[in-house]
Structures are given as structure tokens and as C-alpha cells.
N, C-alpha and C positions, 0 to 999 in steps of 0.2 A: 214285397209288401212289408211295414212297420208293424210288427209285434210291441203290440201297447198292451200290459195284463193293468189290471188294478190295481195292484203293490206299488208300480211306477206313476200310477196318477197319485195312488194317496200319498208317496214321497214327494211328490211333485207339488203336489198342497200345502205338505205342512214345512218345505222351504219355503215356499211363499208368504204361508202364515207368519214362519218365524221371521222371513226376512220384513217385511213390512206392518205386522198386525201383531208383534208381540209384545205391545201393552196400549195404552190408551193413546199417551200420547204420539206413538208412530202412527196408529190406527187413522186418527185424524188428522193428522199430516200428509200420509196417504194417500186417504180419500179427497181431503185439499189439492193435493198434486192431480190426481188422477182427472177431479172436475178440471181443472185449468187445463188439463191437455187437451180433453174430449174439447172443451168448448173451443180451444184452438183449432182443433183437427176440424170440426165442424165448420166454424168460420171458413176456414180454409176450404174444405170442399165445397160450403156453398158458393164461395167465390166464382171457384175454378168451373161448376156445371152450370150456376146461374150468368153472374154478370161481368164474368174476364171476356174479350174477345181478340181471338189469337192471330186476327188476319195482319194485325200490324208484324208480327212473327212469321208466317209464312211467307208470305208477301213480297218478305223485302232477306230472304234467307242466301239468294245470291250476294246482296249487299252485305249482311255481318259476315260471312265467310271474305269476301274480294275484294270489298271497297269499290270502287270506281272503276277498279281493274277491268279491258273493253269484253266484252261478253262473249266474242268469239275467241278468247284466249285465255278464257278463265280455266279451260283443260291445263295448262299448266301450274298456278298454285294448287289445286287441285289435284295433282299426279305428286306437288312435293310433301303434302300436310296427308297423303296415303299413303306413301314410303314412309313418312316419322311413324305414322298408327303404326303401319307391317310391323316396323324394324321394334316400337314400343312390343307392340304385342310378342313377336320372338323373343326378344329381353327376360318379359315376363313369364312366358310357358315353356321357354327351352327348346329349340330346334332340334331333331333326333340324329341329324347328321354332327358329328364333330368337328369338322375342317368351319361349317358355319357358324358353331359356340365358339368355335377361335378367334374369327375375323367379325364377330358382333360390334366389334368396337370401332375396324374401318368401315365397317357400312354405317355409322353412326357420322365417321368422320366425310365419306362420301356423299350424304346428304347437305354437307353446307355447300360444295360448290355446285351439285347439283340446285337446290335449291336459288342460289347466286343465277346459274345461269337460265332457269327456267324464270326468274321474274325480269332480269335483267331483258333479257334476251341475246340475240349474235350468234355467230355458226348456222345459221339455213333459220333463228327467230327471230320476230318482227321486235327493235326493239320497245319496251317501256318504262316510261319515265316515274322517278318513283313515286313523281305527286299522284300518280296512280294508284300506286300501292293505299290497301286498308284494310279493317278489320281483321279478322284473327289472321288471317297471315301474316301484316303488318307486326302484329302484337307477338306472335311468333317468331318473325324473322328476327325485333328485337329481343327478344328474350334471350334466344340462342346463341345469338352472335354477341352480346353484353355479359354471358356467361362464359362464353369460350373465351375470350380476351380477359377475362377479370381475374379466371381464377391463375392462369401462370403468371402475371401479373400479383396477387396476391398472396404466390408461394413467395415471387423475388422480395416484396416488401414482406414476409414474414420472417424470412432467412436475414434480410438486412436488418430487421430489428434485432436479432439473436445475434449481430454482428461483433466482434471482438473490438473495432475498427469503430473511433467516438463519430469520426464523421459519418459513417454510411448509416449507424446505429441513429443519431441525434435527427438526421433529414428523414429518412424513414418515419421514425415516431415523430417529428410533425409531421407530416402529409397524412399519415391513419390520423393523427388526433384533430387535425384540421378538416380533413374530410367526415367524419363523422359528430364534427360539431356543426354544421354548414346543413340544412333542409336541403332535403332532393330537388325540390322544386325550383331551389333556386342554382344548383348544380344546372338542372337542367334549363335553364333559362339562361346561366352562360352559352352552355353549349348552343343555344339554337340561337340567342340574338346576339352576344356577344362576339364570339368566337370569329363571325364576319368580320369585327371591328378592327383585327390584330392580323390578319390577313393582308398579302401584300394584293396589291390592284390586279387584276385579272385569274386571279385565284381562287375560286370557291368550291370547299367542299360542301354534298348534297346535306340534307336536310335529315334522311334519315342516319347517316354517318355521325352527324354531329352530334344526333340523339344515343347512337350505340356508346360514342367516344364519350359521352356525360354520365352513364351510367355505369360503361368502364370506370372511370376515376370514382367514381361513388364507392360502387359496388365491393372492387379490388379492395378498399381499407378497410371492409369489416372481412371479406375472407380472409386478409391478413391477421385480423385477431383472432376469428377463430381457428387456425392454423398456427397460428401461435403459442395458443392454447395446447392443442396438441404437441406439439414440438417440445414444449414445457414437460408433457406427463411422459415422454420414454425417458425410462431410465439411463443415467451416464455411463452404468457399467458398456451398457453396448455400443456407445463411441468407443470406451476403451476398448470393447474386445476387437471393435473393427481396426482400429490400429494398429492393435497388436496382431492381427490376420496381415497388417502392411495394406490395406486401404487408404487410397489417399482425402482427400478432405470431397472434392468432387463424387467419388463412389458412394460414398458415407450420405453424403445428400440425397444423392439418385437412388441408391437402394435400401437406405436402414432408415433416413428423418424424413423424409416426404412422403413414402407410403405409407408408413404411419400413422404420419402425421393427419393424411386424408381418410384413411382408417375412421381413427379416434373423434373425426371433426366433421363426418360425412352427414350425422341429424343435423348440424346447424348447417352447413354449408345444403341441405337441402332446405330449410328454411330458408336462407335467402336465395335460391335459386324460386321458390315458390311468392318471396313477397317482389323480387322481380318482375316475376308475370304479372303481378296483381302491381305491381307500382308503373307499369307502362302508360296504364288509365291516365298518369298524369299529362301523360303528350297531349291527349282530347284538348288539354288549356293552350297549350303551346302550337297547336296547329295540325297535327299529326292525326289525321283519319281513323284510327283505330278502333277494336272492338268498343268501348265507350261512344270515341266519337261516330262513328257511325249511328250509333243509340241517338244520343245526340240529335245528328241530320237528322234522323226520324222523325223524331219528335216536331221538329221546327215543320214537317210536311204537314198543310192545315191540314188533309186527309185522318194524320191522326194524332191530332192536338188531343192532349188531356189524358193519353192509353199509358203515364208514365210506368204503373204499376207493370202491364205486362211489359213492358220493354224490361225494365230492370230486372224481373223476375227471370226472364230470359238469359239477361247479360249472364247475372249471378248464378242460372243453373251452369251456362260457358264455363264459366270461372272455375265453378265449382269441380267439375269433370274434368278440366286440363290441371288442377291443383292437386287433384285428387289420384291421379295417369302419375304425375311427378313423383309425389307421396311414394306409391305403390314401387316404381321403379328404384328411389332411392331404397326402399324397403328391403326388395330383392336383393340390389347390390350390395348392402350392407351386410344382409345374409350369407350370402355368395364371398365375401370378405371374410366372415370370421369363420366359417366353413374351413377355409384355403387357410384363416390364418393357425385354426387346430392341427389341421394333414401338417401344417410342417413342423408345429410342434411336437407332434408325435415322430418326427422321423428321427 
């Protein structure tokens, strides 16, 4: 039970007071803010008890999870989007065993071919084709797979810009400064209409390939900057001392300017691993079934023409909860970093 005397309520008041009510003008300010929330919060739950109606969400809850994906095989994205929760959730509260805190990072990297083969199918599954694939899995698979190619990708063009070397330095900084002048949407609109064009005759890669491969080339030049960034603020004594240990230029990368460097760059580099998931919506234009366009389909069903509000309100709680999983995990790891990075300071 919570021991509340009356000394802690009446402190409790007069931060209050002081915080908000200690003069006229906060007073009214205040009580301004306070009405405009009430009246929001109101609005909103008369919405939500009177006139929302959530059957367009129920409804169709197999569809924003699978897309088209056929019904008696939706057990398998389904078994891979419960392994990311597990392996999220372990991440997050720490497994009590320690052989399993050691290898958290291969059952991370075991989930992509797992996942691979559970939508693909082959080996004893039936297989399917990706125009199948949708919804948050879709939106998932890209995410993951346009993260995991972009950022070693976006160490090499960070190191090439730090490059001694005019040619690999000059190519590098154009392709970041040209990728990052150029709209995603039009990146992405090579990738899926263009990219057929330059292809020789009987050659075609799938459809959502071409969307990972657009967001790769996107994506890579701004982790290059901000890994760059990083790379900028270690100090140069610690090249020198690694030299002087007899480190060769290779060691020096791999163990003193890239960990670091990810260290130091880990809040932005999870910004854009978060406006990723959120710029996937763009495919919905481009043809690509995804959590949006699913929304989308809905929508065009006359059944429930005109419900945009809760469909979106739905999307955006999605959005909201896998951005907010991200968040939290970068959070962790970042902790978990400067933790490791004190113990060796102290040693």
C-alpha cells in the first residue's frame, strides 16, 4: 500500500501552484491550455463511444497483418512477425541465461533467412509469389531488409569520404550529395518502373527487390553522413596510439572508427531506421500492397466507403507502436553501449 500523509499532498500543490498559477499571466494561460485539452479529450471520446465504427478494423485484421497472403498459410508470416516480438522483447528485459545475452544478436540475424524462407516458401513450403505478400509484413520485410543493406553500405561510402585517395573521396561525395538532393519517391519510381528498362531481355528482378534496392541507394547516403559525423568527433590521438600499438589501417577501422563511429551516430541512425518504416507508405503509389495500401483497398470496398477516419486512426496507432518498439530498442542499445563503453574505461 502507498503511504500518502498530508505534507506530500500539500508539496504536491504548491509545485503545482508554483509551476503553473504563480502569477496572472501563467494562471490564464493555464486554464487556456487546460480548456483546449479537456475539449479535445472530450471530442475525442465522444467520437470513439458514439459515432466511430471499428467493424472496418476487425473485419479485415487478417488483411492489414498479410495482405492477400492465401489464408491457410498465413501461419507462417505469423510465426515470423512472433520471433521479431520474442527476440524484441528479450532485447528489451534481458534473458537470465548468458550464453542467450551473447547470441541475441545471431537470433536477430536468424530471423532474416528465416523469415526469407517462411514467405518465400521451398524445403517441404508451398511456394509464394510476392504479389502476394502485404501489409505489415510487406512493410516489415522492407524495412529490414533496406536497413540491413544500407547501413554496411553506408559505413563503406562514410570511410570513402574520409578517404586520403581524390578519386574514391570526390565519387563518394557525389553519390551522398546526389542521393540526398533527389525525392525518395522519385528514387523509388526508378526502382520499380525504370530499372526494367536497363535490364537485358529475359531478366527480371521481382518487384519487391527493386523497392529494397531503392531504398538501399537512398537510405545508405544519409547513414553515410551521419557516420561521418561520427567519425569526425574521435579524437586523432587514438589513430596515433593505434599505430603506435603496430595496428594496421584495416584493425584501426574494424575496432577503434566504426564502433564508434555507431556509438556516437546510434540516435540518428535510429531516426532513420524509424522514418524508413514510415516512408515505406510511399510504395501504396507505386503498387506495392502494404500496411497503407491495404488501408487503401479498404477503403475502395463500397461496404465501407466514407470510414476514412477509423481506418487511419488505426494505421497511425500501427505506426505508432512498431516506431515506438524501435525507439525503445535503440534506447536500450545505446545504454547497453555506454555501460560497456565506461567498464573499459575503468579498466
Amino acid at each position: 500500500m502507498f503511504n500518502i500523509n498530508s505534507d506530500s499532498i500539500n508539496t504536491l500543490f504548491q509545485k503545482v501552484r508554483k509551476l503553473l498559477f504563480s502569477n496572472l499571466f501563467n494562471t490564464v494561460l493555464s486554464l487556456v491550455i487546460l480548456l483546449i485539452i479537456s475539449l479535445v479529450f472530450f471530442n475525442i471520446y465522444k467520437w470513439f463511444s458514439l459515432n466511430s465504427s471499428w467493424e472496418v478494423v476487425t473485419t479485415n485484421l487478417p488483411l492489414y497483418a498479410f495482405g492477400s497472403f492465401p489464408t491457410d498459410q498465413q501461419w507462417r508470416p505469423a510465426t515470423w512477425m512472433i520471433c521479431l516480438l520474442f527476440i524484441s522483447l528479450l532485447t528489451l528485459f534481458g534473458p537470465k541465461w548468458k550464453w542467450l545475452r551473447k547470441n541475441l544478436l545471431l537470433a536477430w540475424i536468424i530471423t532474416i533467412p528465416l523469415g526469407l524462407y517462411l514467405l518465400y516458401g521451398g524445403f517441404g513450403l508451398s511456394p509464394i509469389m510476392s504479389r502476394q505478400w502485404g501489409g505489415l509484413t510487406l512493410t516489415l520485410l522492407l524495412t529490414i531488409f533496406s536497413a540491413l543493406l544500407s547501413l554496411p553500405l553506408g559505413i563503406i561510402l562514410a570511410l570513402c569520404r574520409q578517404s586520403s585517395l581524390p578519386l574514391i573521396q570526390k565519387s563518394s561525395s557525389i553519390y551522398i550529395d546526389v542521393m540526398r538532393a533527389i525525392p525518395l519517391i522519385s528514387v523509388l519510381f526508378f526502382g520499380q518502373l525504370l530499372i526494367p528498362l536497363f535490364l537485358p531481355v529475359g531478366i527480371e528482378i521481382d518487384r519487391v527487390w527493386r523497392a529494397i534496392f531503392a531504398f538501399t541507394l537512398f537510405l545508405s547516403a544519409y547513414i553515410a553522413e551521419d557516420l561521418r559525423g561520427g567519425l569526425q568527433s574521435i579524437p586523432n590521438t587514438q589513430i596515433e596510439s593505434a599505430n603506435s600499438l603496430g595496428l594496421n589501417q584495416v584493425q584501426i577501422i574494424r575496432f577503434i572508427l566504426v564502433p564508434q563511429a555507431l556509438r556516437i551516430a546510434l540516435p540518428s541512425l535510429t531516426n532513420q531506421a524509424i522514418g524508413l518504416f514510415q516512408n515505406t507508405s510511399l510504395m501504396a503509389i507505386l503498387g506495392l500492397v502494404e500496411l497503407l495500401g491495404v488501408g487503401r483497398s479498404i477503403l475502395a470496398n463500397p461496404e465501407f466507403i466514407g470510414q476514412y477516419i477509423e481506418v487511419y486512426v488505426w494505421l497511425a496507432s500501427v505506426y505508432w507502436m512498431v516506431c515506438t518498439i524501435m525507439a525503445v530498442l535503440a534506447r536500450h542499445l545505446e545504454q547497453r553501449m555506454t555501460i560497456n563503453k565506461t567498464n573499459f574505461q575503468k579498466l
